[in-house]
C-alpha positions in Angstrom: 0.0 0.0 0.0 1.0 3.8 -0.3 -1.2 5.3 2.3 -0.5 7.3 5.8 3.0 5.3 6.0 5.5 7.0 8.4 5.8 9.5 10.4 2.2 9.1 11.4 2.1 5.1 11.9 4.5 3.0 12.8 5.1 -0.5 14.1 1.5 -1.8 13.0 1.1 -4.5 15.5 0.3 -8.2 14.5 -3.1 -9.1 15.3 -4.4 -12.8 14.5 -7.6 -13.4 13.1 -8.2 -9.9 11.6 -10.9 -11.1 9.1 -13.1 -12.3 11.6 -12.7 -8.3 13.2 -15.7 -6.0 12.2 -15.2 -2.7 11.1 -16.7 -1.4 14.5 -14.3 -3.4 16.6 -11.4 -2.4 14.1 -12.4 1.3 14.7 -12.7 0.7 18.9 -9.1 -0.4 18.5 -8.1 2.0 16.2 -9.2 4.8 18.3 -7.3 3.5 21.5 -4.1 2.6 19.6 -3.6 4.0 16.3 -1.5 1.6 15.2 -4.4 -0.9 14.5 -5.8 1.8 11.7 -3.7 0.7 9.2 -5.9 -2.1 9.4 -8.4 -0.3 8.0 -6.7 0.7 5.6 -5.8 -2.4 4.3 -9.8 -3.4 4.2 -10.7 -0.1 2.4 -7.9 0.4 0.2 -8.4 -1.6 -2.9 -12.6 -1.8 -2.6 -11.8 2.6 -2.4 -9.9 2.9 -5.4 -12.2 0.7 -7.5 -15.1 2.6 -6.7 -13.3 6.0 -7.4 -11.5 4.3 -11.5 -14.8 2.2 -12.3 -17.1 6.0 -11.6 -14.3 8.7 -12.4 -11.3 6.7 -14.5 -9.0 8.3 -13.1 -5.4 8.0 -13.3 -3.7 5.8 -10.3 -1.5 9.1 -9.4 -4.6 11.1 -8.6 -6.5 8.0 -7.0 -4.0 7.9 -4.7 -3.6 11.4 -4.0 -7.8 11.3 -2.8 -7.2 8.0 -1.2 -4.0 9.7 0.8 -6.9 12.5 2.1 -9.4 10.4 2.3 -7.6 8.3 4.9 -6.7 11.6 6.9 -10.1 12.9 7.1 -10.7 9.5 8.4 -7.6 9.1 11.1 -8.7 12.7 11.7 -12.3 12.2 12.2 -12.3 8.8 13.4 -13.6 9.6 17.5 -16.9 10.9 15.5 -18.0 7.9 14.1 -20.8 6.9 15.2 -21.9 3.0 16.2 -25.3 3.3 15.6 -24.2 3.6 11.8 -22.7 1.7 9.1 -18.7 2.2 9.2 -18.7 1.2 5.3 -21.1 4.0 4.1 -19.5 6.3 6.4 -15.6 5.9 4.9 -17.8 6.1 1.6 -19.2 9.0 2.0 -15.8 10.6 3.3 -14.4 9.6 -0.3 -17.4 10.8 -2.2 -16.7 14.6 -0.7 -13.7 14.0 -1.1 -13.6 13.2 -4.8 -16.0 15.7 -5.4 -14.1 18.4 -4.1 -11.1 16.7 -6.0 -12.8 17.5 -8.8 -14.0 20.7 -8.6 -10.4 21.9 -8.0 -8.9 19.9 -10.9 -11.8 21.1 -13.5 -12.2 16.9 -14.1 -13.4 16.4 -17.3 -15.5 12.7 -17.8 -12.5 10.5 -19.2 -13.5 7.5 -20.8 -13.4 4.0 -19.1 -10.6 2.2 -21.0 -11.7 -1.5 -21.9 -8.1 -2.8 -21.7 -7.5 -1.9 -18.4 -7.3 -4.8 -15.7 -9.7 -3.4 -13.4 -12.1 -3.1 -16.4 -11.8 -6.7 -17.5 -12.8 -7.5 -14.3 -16.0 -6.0 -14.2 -16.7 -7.4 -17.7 -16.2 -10.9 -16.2 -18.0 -9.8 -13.3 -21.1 -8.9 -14.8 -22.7 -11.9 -16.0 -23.1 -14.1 -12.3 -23.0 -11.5 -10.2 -25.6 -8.2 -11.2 -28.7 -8.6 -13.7 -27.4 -6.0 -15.5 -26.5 -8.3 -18.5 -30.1 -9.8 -18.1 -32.1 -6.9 -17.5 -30.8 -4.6 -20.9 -31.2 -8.5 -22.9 -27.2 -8.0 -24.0 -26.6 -11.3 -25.6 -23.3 -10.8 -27.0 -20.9 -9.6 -24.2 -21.0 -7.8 -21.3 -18.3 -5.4 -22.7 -21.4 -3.9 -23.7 -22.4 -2.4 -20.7 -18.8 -1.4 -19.5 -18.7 0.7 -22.9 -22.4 2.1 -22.0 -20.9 3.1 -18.6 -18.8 5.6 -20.1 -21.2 7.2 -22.2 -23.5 7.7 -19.1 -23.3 10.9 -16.7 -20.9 10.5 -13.3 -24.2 10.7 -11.4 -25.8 7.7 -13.1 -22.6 5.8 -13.2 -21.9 6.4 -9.2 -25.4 5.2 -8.5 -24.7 2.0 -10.6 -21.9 0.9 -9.6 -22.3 1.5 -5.7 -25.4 -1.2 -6.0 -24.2 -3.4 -8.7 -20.8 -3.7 -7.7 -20.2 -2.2 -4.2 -23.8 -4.4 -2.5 -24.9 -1.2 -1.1 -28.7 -0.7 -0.6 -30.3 2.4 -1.2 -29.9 3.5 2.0 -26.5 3.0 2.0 -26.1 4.6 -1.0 -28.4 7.7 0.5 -26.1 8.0 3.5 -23.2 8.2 0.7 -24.7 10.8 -1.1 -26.7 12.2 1.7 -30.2 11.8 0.3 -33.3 9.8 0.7 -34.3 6.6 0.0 -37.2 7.8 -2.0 -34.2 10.0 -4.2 -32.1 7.2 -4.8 -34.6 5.4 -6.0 -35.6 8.0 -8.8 -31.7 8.4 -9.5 -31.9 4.3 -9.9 -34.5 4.7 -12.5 -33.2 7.5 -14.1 -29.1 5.5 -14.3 -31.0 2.4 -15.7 -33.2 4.1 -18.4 -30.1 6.0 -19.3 -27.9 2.8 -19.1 -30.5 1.3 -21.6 -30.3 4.0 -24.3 -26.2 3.8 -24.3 -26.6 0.0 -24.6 -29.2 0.0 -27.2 -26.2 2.0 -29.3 -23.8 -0.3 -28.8 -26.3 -3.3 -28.7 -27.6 -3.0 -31.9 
């Protein structure tokens, strides 16, 4: 990994079993001894900078430059996390800010989702068995389809996609993300699908 490495951690202790640790228990340590929240790290990391390529395509140097913030805010902000609350929708929320202020100050421009890429290979092969994506817009040929219909779609619609297809969030995870309603995500669901089905009826045809 390239995140929060020295000064600010050192000497990560060795803790056995750390897959059967939930994220609350992870953050309890954490917050006592912070040299368990490289932990964290390690769980978030990689699930983190796929969200951010597969919805933004960005280049790895700029992923890891919000990954390196997002993981401050978080080491920062960390005694404010609240139990009562999922810790995954939380840390996802922190990156969405976090991207979007990324953005903003970068003047992002959408940048297409290259089909060679590894990560991108991986959601074509992860399509079929694991969303109804492939069955739902009736693509019989490949589900490259849908990864080049992705592109073509807005950021909002793609975000929305990808954090139910591919992230297992529910919609109100995803409204604690984005900070809206269950009832909102639900129209921006409908509105990312219909859209989704006119970019794949181009390339589907």
């Amino acid at each position: 990994g390239f995140l929060l490495r020295k000064p600010l951690l050192y000497n990560k202790v060795v803790m056995k079993n750390i897959d059967s640790k939930t994220d609350k228990e992870l953050v309890e340590l954490a917050i006592k001894d912070d040299q368990y929240f490289e932990y964290i790290i390690e769980r978030y990391e990689a699930k983190l900078s796929r969200y951010i390529f597969r919805v933004y395509s960005l280049s790895r140097e700029a992923i890891e430059d919000i990954l390196q913030e997002v993981f401050i805010k978080l080491y920062q902000n960390l005694n404010d996390f609240d139990a009562q609350y999922s810790f995954s929708s939380w840390i996802y929320r922190i990156a969405h800010n976090t991207l979007v202020s990324y953005l903003r100050k970068n003047e992002h421009k959408n940048s297409p989702i290259s089909i060679d890429d590894d990560s991108t290979k991986k959601i074509i092969d992860f399509l079929p068995d694991k969303t109804d994506l492939v069955k739902e817009f009736e693509i019989k040929e490949s589900a490259e389809v849908v990864v080049k219909a992705l592109k073509e779609i807005p950021e909002k619609y793609r975000e929305v996609l990808f954090l139910y297809y591919f992230e297992s969030k529910s919609y109100k995870e995803i409204g604690a993300i984005l900070r809206c309603s269950v009832n909102s995500v639900s129209v921006l669901m409908n509105r990312a699908k219909q859209k989704l089905k006119e970019s794949v009826k181009i390339f589907n045809s």
